[in-house]
N, C-alpha and C positions, 0 to 999 in steps of 0.2 A: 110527343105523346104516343098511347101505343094505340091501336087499331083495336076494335070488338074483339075481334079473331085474335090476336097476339093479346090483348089484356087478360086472356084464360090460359096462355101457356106459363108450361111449370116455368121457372124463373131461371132454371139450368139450360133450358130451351132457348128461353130469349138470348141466351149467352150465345149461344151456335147461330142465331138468327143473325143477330146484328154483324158476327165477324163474315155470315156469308152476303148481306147487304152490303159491308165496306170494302167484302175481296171482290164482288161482282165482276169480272173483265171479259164473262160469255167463251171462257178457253178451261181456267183452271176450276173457278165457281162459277156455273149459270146460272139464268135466272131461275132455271125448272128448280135448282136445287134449291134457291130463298122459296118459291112457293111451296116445295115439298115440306122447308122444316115448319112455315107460316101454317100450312095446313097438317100439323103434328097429328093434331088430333085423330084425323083419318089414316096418313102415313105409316103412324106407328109399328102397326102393324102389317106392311107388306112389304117388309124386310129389300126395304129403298134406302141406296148409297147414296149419301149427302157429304160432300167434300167441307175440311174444319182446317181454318188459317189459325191458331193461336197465337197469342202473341208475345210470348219466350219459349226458350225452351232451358231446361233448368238439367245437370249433370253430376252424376257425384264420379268422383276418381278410378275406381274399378269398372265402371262403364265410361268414363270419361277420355281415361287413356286410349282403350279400343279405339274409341271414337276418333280420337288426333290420331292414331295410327291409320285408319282407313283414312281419312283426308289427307295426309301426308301421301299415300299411297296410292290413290286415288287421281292427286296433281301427278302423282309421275306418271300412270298409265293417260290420262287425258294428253301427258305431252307426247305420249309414243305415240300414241293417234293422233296428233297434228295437232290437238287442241292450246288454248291457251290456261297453262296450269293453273293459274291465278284465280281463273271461273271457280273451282272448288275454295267457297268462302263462304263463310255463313251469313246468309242475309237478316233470317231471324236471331234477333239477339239471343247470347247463350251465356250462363252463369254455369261455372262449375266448382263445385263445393270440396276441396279434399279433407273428405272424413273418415273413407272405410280405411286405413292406410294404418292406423296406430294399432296397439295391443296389450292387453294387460300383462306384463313379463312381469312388472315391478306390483304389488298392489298395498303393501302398508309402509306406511310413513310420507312428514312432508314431504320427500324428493320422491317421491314415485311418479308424479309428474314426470319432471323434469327426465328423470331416467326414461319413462317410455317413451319421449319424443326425441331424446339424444338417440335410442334405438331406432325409432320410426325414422328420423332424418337415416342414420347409416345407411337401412335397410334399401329406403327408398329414394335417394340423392338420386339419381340415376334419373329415375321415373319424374322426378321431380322436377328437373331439369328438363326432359322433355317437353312436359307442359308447361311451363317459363317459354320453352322455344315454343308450342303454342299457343302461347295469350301472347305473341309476339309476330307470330308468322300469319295468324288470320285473324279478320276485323271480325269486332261484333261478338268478342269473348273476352269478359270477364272471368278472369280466377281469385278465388278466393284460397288465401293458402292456409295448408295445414294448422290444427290447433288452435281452429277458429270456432269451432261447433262440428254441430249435425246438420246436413244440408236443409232438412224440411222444418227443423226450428229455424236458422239461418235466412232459411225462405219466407217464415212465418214472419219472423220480429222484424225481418231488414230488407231481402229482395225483393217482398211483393207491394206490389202498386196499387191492388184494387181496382185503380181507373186509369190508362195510360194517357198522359198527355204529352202529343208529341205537336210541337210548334203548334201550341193551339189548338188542337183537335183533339176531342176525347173518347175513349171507346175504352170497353170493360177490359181490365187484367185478365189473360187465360194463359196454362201454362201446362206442354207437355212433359215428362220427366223419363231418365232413364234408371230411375227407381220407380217399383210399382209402389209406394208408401208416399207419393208426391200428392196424392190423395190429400194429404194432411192438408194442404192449403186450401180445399173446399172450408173446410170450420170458418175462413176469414170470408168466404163469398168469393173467393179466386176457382174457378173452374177448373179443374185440372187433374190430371191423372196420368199413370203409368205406362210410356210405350217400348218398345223394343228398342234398345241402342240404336238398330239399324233403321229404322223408322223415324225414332229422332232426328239421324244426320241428316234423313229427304229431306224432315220440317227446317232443318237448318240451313238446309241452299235452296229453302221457299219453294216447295212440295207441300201442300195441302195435305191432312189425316183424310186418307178415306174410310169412311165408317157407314156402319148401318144406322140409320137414324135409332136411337134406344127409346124402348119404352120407359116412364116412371114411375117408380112406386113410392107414395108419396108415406111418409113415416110419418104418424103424428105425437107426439110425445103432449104428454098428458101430466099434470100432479109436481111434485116436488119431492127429492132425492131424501128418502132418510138420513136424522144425522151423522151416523155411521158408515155410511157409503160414498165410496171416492167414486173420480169420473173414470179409474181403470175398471172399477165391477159394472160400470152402466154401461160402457163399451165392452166387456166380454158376455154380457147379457145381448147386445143388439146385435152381434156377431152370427150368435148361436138361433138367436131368434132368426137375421134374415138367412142363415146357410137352409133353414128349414122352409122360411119361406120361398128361395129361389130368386138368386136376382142377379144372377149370370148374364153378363152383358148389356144389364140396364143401368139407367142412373138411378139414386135412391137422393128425394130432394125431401127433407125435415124440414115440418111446419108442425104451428101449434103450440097451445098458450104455455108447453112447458118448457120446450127451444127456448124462451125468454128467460129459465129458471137456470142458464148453461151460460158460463165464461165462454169466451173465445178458445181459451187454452181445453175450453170441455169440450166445447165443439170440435176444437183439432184432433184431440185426442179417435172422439168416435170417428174422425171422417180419417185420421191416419190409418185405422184400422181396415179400411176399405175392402183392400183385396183378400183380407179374411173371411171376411162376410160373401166374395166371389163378383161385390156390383162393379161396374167399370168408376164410377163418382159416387160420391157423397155429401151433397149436398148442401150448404145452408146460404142463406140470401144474405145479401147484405143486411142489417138493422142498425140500429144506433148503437149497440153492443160494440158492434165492428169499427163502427165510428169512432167509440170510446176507446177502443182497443188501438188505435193506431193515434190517437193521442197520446194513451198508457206508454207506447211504446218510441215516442219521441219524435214523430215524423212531423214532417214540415207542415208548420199548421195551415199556411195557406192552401195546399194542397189540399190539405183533408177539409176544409171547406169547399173548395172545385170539386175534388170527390163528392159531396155529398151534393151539393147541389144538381150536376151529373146524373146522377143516381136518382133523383127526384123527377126530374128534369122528362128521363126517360122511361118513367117507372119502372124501375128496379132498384126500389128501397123498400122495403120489407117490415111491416109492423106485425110480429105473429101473434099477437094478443088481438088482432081485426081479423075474423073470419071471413068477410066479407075479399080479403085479397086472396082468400086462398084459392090457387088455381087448379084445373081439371087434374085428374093423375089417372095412369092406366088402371093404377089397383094403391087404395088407402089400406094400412095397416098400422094399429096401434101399440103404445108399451106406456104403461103409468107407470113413474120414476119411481113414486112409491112402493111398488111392488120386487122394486131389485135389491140383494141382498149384497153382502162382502161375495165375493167368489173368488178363485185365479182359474185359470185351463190349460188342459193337460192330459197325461204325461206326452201324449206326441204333438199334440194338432190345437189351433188356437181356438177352434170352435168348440173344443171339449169342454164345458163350462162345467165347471163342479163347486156348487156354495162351501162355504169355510166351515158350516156345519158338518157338511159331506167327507171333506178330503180324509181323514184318517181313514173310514169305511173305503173310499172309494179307490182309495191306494191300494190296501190289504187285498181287496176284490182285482186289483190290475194285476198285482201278483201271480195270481195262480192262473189268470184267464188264460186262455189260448195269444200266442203272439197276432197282435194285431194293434191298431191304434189303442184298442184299451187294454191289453194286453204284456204280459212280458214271459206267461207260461215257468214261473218258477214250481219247481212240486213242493208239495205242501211241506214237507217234513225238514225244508228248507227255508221257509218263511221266518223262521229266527233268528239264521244262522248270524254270528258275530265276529268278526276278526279283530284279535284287538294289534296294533300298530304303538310305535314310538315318531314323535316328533316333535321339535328341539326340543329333546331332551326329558319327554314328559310321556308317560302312558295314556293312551287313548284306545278307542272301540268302534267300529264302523259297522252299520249292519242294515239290510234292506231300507230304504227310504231316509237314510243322511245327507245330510243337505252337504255338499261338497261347493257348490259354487255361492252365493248370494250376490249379485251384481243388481245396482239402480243404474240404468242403462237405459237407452234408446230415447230418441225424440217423439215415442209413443206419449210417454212419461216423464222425461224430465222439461220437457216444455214448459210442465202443468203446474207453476209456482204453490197449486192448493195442495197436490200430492208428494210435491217437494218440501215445501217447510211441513206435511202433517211426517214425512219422514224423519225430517230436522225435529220437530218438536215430540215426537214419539223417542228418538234415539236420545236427546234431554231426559224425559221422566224416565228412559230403561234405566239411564247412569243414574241418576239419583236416587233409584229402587237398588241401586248396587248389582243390576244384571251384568254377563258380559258375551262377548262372541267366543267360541271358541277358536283357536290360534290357526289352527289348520286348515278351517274354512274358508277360499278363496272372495273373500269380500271385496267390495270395486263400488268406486261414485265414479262414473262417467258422464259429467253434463253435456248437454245439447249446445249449449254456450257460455261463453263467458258472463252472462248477464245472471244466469242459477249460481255462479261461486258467489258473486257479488252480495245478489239478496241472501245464500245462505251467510255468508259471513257477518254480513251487517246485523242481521235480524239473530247473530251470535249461537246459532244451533250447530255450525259448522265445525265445532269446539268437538261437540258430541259425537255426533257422527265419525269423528275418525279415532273418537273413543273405542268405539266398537267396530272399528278397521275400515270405516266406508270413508276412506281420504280418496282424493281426485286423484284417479289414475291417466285422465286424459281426456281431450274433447272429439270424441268420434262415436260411432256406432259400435264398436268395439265387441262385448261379450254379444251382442244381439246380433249382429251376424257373423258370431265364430270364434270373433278374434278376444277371445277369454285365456289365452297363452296357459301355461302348462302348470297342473299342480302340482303337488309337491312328491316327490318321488315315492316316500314311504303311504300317501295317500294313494297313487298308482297303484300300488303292491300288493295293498289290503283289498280295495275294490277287484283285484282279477283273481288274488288269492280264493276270495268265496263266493265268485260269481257277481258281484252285489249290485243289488238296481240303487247305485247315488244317484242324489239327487241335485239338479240344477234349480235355482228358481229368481227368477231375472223380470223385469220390468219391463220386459221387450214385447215384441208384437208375431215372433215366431219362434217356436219350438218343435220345430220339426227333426226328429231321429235324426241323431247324427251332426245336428249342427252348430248347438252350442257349446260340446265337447267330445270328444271319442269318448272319456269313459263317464257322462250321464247321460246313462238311458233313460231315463226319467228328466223332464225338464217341464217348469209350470210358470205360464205370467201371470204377476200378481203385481197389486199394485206398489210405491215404492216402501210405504209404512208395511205390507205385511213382508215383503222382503225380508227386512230389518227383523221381524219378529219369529219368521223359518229360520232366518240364522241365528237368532238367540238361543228357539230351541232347539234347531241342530238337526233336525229331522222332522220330515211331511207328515209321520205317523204321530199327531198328537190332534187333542181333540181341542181347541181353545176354550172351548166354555165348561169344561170338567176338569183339564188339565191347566196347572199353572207353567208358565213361559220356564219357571226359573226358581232357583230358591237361593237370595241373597245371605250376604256374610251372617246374618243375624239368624239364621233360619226360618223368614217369611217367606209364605208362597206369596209369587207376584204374578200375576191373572193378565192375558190382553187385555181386557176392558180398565184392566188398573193402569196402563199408561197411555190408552188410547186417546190423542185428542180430538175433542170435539169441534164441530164447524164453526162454531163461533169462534174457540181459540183460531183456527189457520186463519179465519176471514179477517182478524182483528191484525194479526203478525203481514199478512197479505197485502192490504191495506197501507200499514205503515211502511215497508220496506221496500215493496215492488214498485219503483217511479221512473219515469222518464227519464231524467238524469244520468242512472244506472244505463238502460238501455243507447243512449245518445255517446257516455261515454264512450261505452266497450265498440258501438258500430264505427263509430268516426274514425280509428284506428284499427279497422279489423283489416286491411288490404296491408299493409307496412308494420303489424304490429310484431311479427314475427321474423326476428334477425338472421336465421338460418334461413329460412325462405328470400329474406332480403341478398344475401350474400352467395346465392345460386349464379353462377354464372353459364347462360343458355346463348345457342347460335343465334342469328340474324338473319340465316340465309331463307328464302321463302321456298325451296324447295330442302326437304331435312335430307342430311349427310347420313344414312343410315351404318351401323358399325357391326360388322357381322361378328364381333366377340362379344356382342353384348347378349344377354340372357334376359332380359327384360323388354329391351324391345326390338322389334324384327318386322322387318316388311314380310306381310301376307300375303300367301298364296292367292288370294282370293281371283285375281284380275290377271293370274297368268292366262297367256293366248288370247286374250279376247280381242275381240275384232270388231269393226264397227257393223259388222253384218249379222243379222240375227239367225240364232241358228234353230230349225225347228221339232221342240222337243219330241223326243221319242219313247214309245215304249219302255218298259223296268223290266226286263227277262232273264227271269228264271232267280230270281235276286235270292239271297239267304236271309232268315233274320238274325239279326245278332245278338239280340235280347228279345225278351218274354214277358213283359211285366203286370203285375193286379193294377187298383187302382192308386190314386195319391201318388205318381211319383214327381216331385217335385224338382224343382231348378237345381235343387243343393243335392238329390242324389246325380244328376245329366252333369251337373257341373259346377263341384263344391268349389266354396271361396275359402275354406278353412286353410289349415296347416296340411303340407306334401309329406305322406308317409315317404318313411325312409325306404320299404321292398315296392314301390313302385314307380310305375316307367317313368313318372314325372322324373322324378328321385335320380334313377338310372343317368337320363338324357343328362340332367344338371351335374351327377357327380363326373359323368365324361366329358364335361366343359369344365373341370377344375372343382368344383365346387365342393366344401363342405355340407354334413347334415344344417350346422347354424345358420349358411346362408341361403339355405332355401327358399323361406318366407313362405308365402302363403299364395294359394292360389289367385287369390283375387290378385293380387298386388302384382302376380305375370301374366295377368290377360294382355298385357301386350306383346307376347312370342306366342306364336302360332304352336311352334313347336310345345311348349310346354303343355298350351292349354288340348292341344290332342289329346298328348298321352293323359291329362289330367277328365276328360270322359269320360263319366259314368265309373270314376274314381272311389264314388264316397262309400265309406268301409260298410255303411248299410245297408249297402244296396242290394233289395230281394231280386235277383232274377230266376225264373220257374225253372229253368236249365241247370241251377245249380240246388244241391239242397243243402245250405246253407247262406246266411248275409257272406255279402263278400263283394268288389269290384274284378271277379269274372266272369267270362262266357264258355259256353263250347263251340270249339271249331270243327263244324259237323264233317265236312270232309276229312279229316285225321281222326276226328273223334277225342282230341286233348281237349283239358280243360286249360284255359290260358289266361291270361288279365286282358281284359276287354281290347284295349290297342294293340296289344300283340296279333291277337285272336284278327281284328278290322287290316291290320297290316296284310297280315295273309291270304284274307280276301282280296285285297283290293291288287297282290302281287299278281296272283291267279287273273284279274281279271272280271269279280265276281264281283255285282254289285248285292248293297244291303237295305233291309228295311229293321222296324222298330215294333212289336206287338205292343200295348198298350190297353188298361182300362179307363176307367173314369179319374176328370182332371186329369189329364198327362199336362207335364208342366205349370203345376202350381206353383205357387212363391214368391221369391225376388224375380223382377225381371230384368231376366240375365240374358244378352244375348249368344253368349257363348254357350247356353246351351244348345244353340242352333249353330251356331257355327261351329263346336265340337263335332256332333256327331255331321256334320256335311262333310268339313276333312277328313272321316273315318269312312266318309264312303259309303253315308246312310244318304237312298236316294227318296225315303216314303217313312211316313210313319203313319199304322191304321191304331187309333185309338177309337174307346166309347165315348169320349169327349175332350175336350180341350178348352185348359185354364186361357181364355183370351190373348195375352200379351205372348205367351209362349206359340201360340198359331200365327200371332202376326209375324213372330220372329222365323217360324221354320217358313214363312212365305217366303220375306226379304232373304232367305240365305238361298232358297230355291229350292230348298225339300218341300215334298209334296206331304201336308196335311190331309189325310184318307181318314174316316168317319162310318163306324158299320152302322147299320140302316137300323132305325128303333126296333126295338126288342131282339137285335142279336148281340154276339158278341163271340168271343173266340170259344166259348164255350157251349153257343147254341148251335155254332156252324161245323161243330169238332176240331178246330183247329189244335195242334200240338206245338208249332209254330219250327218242327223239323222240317216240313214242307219247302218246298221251292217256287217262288212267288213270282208270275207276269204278271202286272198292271198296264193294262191296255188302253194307252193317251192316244183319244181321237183327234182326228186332224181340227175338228170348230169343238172347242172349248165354249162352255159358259158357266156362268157363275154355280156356284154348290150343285154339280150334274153329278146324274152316278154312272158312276164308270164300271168296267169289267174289273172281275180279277182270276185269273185260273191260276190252281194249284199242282203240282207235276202227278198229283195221284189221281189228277181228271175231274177233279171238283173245279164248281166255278161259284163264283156268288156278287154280288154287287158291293160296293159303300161310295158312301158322298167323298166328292172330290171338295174339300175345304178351302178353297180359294172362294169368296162369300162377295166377291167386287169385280167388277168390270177390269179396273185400275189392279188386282193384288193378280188377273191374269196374265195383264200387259209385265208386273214385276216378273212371275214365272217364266213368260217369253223370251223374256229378257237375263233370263237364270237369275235374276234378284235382284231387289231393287236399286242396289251400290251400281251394279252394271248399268243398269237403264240410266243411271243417275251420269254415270260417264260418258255414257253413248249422248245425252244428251248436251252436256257440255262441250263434250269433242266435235261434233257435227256441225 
């Protein structure tokens, strides 16, 4: 039972309590740390490091791979230093999901399946076999293979526990991820969120998260969702609400009597959204909902009795219609469900929420704005212009605001069986209005799992839907992080022909320039029924409640509201189709369902045979020379910087997972190992060559840096004074001798959390990056890689200090380090000025000592 003092902490609180009550051993958790989080209340606030044992840790494949390459790499430097290799093994369990890996090449007809995982295997056999030799060479990992789903649906329906019971003993499910969208499993009451690849692997060889105790902001939801309203507009509504609120590095825990009025799959939804909104978690308690939901979902019923008793047991079962349990929060803030409308958000950023009444207005007005997130700076006399194009064989017209892509994608959304059959049963009444897509529109059904084909088919809408071109093209994250594969040539042609802002508009959880396709500059999440209805009518620029969708054979205007369906119809189809059965099926078989995955043949050996012809995967540099003696860090003099950048730049511009242009050095390096343009593949899919993911830094074609005036992935090399592509530019520095830094505004490293954006720019030789803030995941990553996170002091910035970022930069490291101190920094033209040194831990100083925490992690093993 819980204590006075513990019966008022938020309920994401008690989660961090009890794991420090059962790690207690007075080495890695003490006791100061169980009283610090017991005593939250006061704590909160004095930015006090409390050590967090979770208990998984959960991987998708583009951070998965990295990761089996450090450990493989890792055992061989541990044996150079005497160690015994074998210590590098993950003691905390580790699931790894491969989803980012497939690609929409193929997207209409039945076999476009099949065709894009015949491709996906060619591409990635290689990679894929390596991890075979992984879930073979260290205990305590599970692979789940290709073509199985999206990891944080995967995580939702099938890997999470709620309550773990090991021989007996039970303590809450918690779960780090090296996706920042791990989020999503907060909706079931599973704790958990987004860390840095490199962060991961410590919690994996049983390294506790050092963190700041976070404040929380407790959300209360209020009322009941109009009936027109999916759970994608109530989460780009709470998005936008908390980015304004502020809730950078806190947890946000939902209570209140309208939480009761949300599925689980609603819940997931908002709490997937997380890192848009900027909170570290999201919140929701366990209830009986959650209870029901893991019945829904086929899990061992004994269990979900233990579970709930458990739960009871320790109070931490959650009734949000009793006021009475609702616990203290730093700061309450409210949203009545009734008050949210249809919306998607856009054109660049997730929090740009625009209602569906807005978008035609709010489009026409991005047009001509000045380039920036709402922006694209077209002159006015150009807002019309039209190119018309041929494809197969038919005359067509493209013009500002055409919708080029339409993809139902991500485990944001297709989780959410009420937004999946309201797409199913909207793409029903299009066909029977006699609407249709047009042919050249890149349409895509990418489910989360096998468990969405199941219920659409059964519940018979799935007929429709690839009436209008939305047939499964594959089970991955796919168009939502990039991998939307190429349109069609004469569509290329038209769009550069007149400039034209196409448009994307996807069911995903990010749209950030640049990453759902090179050529839309424009991209908008929406839920997956309005998807369906942009691509009908073909383009952003229409008004829905003045304009009709469409005008069938018969010459009737057909209206969105004329084939929208209503919540009663989805809850009634939901209801009958959505059952255990289905889900119990598809999970039983998801480990061996897959015969090319089956028919891999991987080494045995425990230390890996590495192949230096291979282009996929490559032992790293990381752990050359190191020695078990520590060395102590010095001064950054006279360093260059090599980029200049505003605010927002995110993971996907440091270090895109899309497709390798052909004029760049990734490009170069691969075609001087043989290689075709075809078999390039994509970024994500070669985070395991160092070499690759170098030259692939600060690659992405839209990338603004102030040095150049235009988008582009170059710099200038100040001593020559050329302009050069970023790695060539870092090459020549580093030839010379000359170390680099990174200028930086607000949020540097938004986004996925990638750790290769940290570990890109540290092999280019960047030894600091001073920004005005930093997106969380991306600071803990530039800790672990051993670049120095630098922060200018409130109310400056490179603009109030005059910075031009030509200058020549010493950062002056004193010999006693402590946590966020400020440091000097002189500039060669005699200027000097301070900023926070961002190391915020006791523990993230000892990584820096240690130049990152992989090394400490070795040092520690080997010794």
């Amino acid at each position: 039972m819980l204590s006075n003092m513990s019966a008022r902490l938020p309920f994401s609180i008690r989660v961090l309590l009890e794991a420090a009550v059962r790690n207690c051993d007075d080495f890695l958790v003490k006791k100061e740390d169980v009283e610090n989080i017991l005593n939250w209340k006061v704590v909160q606030h004095k930015n006090v490091e409390v050590p967090f044992k979770p208990a998984r840790v959960i991987l998708q494949d583009f951070t998965g791979v990295p990761a089996v390459v450090d450990f493989a790499a890792m055992r061989d430097a541990v044996k150079k230093l005497g160690g015994d290799p074998e210590k590098i093994n993950p003691i905390c369990p580790a699931d790894l999901v491969i989803d980012h890996s497939i690609q929409v090449d193929f997207n209409r007809g039945s076999d476009s399946l099949q065709k894009n995982q015949d491709l996906e295997f060619e591409r990635n056999k290689e990679r894929f076999e390596f991890l075979k030799w992984g879930s073979q060479a260290f205990q305590n990992m599970k692979i789940i293979p290709p073509g199985s789903g999206i990891i944080h649906q995967v995580n939702l329906e099938y890997l999470a526990r709620v309550v773990f019971d090991q021989d007996g003993y039970y303590y809450p499910d918690s779960v780090v991820g090296t996706d920042s969208h791990t989020t999503m499993i907060d909706g079931l009451g599973v704790l958990g969120w987004g860390v840095g690849g490199i962060e991961a692997e410590a919690v994996m060889l049983g390294q506790p998260i050092s963190m700041v105790l976070p404040e929380v902001v407790g959300y209360k939801l209020l009322g009941n969702p109009q009936p027109l309203v999916t759970s994608t507009d109530i989460v780009l509504t709470i998005t936008k609400h908390l980015r304004q609120v502020g809730v950078v590095g806190k947890f946000v825990e939902f209570f209140g009597p309208g939480v009761a009025q949300l599925s689980i799959a609603d819940r997931a939804t908002i709490a997937n959204m997380c890192p848009e909104y900027g909170a570290t978690a999201a919140y929701f308690p366990v209830d009986d909902i959650s209870i029901g939901y893991l019945v829904q979902t086929g899990r061992d019923k004994e269990k979900i009795t233990c579970t709930r008793k458990y739960l009871e047991a320790v109070g931490m079962l959650r009734d949000f219609k009793n006021p009475a349990q609702d616990p203290d929060f730093t700061q309450v803030v409210e949203l009545d469900l009734h008050t949210v409308v249809p919306c998607c958000s856009g054109p660049k950023r997730p929090q740009d929420k625009v209602a569906i009444s807005d978008m035609k207005k709010d489009f026409e007005t991005c047009l001509g704005a000045k380039q920036g997130f709402k922006g694209f700076q077209v002159a006015p006399d150009f807002h019309n212009n039209k190119v018309k194009f041929t494809f197969e064989g038919c005359d067509f017209e493209l013009a500002h605001g055409s919708v080029v892509i339409a993809a139902i994608t991500s485990c944001t959304n297709t989780s959410n069986p009420s937004v999946m059959l309201g797409a199913g049963l909207l793409a029903k009444k299009a066909v029977e209005a006699g609407l249709t897509v047009k042919p050249y529109i890149k349409t895509s059904l990418s489910p989360g799992s096998g468990v969405v084909t199941y219920y659409l088919r059964e519940s018979g809408v799935m007929h429709y839907l690839s009436q209008l071109g939305f047939d499964v093209v594959g089970y991955g994250c796919m168009t939502c992080i990039g991998n939307s594969g190429p349109l069609p040539e004469s569509v290329v042609e038209a769009i550069t022909k007149g400039d034209l802002v196409a448009v994307g508009v996807l069911s995903g959880n990010r749209n950030f320039e640049g990453r759902v396709h090179p050529n839309t500059r424009a991209n908008y999440l929406a839920s997956p029924p309005l998807v369906i209805a942009y691509a009908i009518a073909g383009t952003i620029r229409i008004d829905f409640e003045k304009e009709p969708l469409g005008i069938n054979a018969s010459g009737k205007k057909i209206f969105l509201k004329d084939i929208w369906p209503t919540r009663n119809e989805i809850q009634a189809v939901e209801h009958q189709f959505v059952i255990p059965g289905m889900f119990k099926e598809v999970y039983q078989k998801i480990e061996t369902v897959n015969k090319s995955w089956n028919a891999l043949d991987a080494p045995s050996d425990k230390l890996y045979t590495w192949n230096p012809k291979s282009t996929y995967i490559k032992s790293p540099p990381f752990f050359d020379g190191l020695t078990l003696a520590l060395q102590t860090p010095k001064s950054i003099e006279d360093a260059y910087v090599l980029l200049s950048f505003g605010d927002s730049v995110t993971t996907d511009h440091i270090s895109p997972a899309g497709n390798i242009a052909r004029n760049s050095p990734a490009a170069r390096y691969l075609t001087s190992r043989g290689l075709t343009p075809r078999e390039f593949n994509s970024y994500g899919s070669r985070r395991g060559n160092d070499a690759v993911m170098a030259r692939g830094t600060f690659a992405n074609i839209r990338l603004v840096n102030k040095f150049i005036d235009k988008q582009g992935p170059q710099t200038v090399h100040f001593p020559s004074g050329e302009t050069l592509d970023v790695f060539d530019a870092a090459e020549r520095y580093k030839q010379a001798g000359h170390p680099l830094i990174v200028l930086a505004g607000k949020e540097y490293g938004a986004g996925s959390s990638r750790d290769w954006a940290a570990k890109g720019p540290f092999l280019l030789g960047v030894k600091a990056v001073l920004a005005e803030s930093y997106e969380r995941i991306h600071r803990s990553n530039l800790v672990g890689m051993g670049v120095i996170p630098l922060q200018y002091l409130p109310g400056e910035d490179a603009g109030t200090l005059g910075l031009t970022g030509r200058e020549r930069y010493t950062i002056v490291i004193p010999e006693k380090l402590k946590p966020q101190m400020n440091i000097q920094i002189k500039l060669d033209t005699g200027k000097t000025f301070h900023a926070i040194m961002r190391f915020d831990t006791d523990v993230e100083l000892t990584y820096f000592h240690n130049g990152g925490i992989l090394n400490y992690m070795i040092r520690k093993m080997a010794s």
